[in-house]
N, C-alpha and C positions, 0 to 999 in steps of 0.2 A: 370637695371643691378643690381645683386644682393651684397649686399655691401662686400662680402668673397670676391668676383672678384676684385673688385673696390678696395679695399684695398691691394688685390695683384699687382694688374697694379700700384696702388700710389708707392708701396713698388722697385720696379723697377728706381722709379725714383732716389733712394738713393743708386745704384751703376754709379758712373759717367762715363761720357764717355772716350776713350784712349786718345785723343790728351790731349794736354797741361795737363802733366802726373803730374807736381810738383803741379799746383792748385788741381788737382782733388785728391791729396793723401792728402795735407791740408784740402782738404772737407771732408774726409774721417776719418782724422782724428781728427777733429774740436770737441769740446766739444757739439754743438747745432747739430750734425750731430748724435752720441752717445748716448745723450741721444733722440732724435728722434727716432731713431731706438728702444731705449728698451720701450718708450712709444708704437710705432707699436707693439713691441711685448705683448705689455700687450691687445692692441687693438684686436689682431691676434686670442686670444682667446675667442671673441665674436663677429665678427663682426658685426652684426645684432645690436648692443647696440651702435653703434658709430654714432654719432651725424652728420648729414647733412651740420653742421659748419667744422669739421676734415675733412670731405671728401671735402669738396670745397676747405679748406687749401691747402689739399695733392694735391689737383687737379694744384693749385695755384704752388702751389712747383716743381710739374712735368712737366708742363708748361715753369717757367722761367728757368727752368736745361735742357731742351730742346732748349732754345732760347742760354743759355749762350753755347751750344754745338753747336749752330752755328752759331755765333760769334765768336769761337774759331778757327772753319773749316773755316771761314772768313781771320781770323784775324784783324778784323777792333778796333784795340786798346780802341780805346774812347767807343765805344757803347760794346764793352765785360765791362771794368769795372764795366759802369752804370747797365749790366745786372747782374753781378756777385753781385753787391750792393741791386739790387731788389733779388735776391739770397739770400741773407742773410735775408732778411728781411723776405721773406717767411719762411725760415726754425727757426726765430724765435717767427711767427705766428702761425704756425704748431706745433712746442713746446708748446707754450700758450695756442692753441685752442684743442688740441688733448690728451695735457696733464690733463686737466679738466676731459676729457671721461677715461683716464687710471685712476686718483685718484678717480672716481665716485666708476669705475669697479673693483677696488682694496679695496673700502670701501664693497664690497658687503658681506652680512651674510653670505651664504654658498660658496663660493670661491671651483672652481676646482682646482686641484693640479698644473695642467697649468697654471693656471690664479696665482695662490698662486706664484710660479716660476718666472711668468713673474713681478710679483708687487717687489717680493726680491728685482731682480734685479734692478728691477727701482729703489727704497727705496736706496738701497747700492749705488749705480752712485749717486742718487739724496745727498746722504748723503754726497759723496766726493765733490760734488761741490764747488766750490766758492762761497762764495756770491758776487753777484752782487757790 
């Protein structure tokens, strides 16, 4: 599968599902969710350069957001939490591991104007962050 694809299907997995509307608008607007997204979009300008480690994350990520979606449609209390916990943890594996491929891809010499765009943004979010 060619990884433009692959990274569109990951990119899916960061809009969440309807039910349980108030989690899923915290996820949305979660700070590890944020910048997720503007690393994909730095990602979005090469795909072909994105590391077989990012794609397993994403893979990872889309996976347990599929699992905590149903658990939700469940509602079986105890095993959403634990999956919303393994949630989190992926999305900030996925950060870790995929943010590496956007700072590579942001270092590069001749930068396209999109990729220029997509790193701003990064740079500006990554700037406002907190530190840890």
């Amino acid at each position: 599968m060619k990884k433009s694809l692959l990274i569109a299907l990951c990119l899916a997995a960061f809009v969440p599902a309807a039910d349980a509307q108030d989690y899923d608008d915290a996820v949305k607007a979660s700070p590890m969710n944020q910048r997720l997204q503007q690393i994909v979009g730095v990602l979005q300008t090469d795909p072909n350069d994105v590391s077989s480690a990012c794609i397993d994350a994403l893979k990872e990520l889309h996976k347990t957001q599929d699992q905590v979606t149903a658990e939700q449609d469940h509602n079986k209390d105890q095993d959403l939490e634990v999956a919303r916990d393994v949630l989190e943890s992926n999305y900030e594996d996925s950060n870790q591991i995929c943010g590496v491929d956007a700072q590579r891809m942001c270092d590069h010499d001749k930068p396209t104007p999109q990729l220029t765009q997509a790193c701003t943004a990064l740079s500006r979010r990554s700037a406002n962050q907190p530190a840890d």
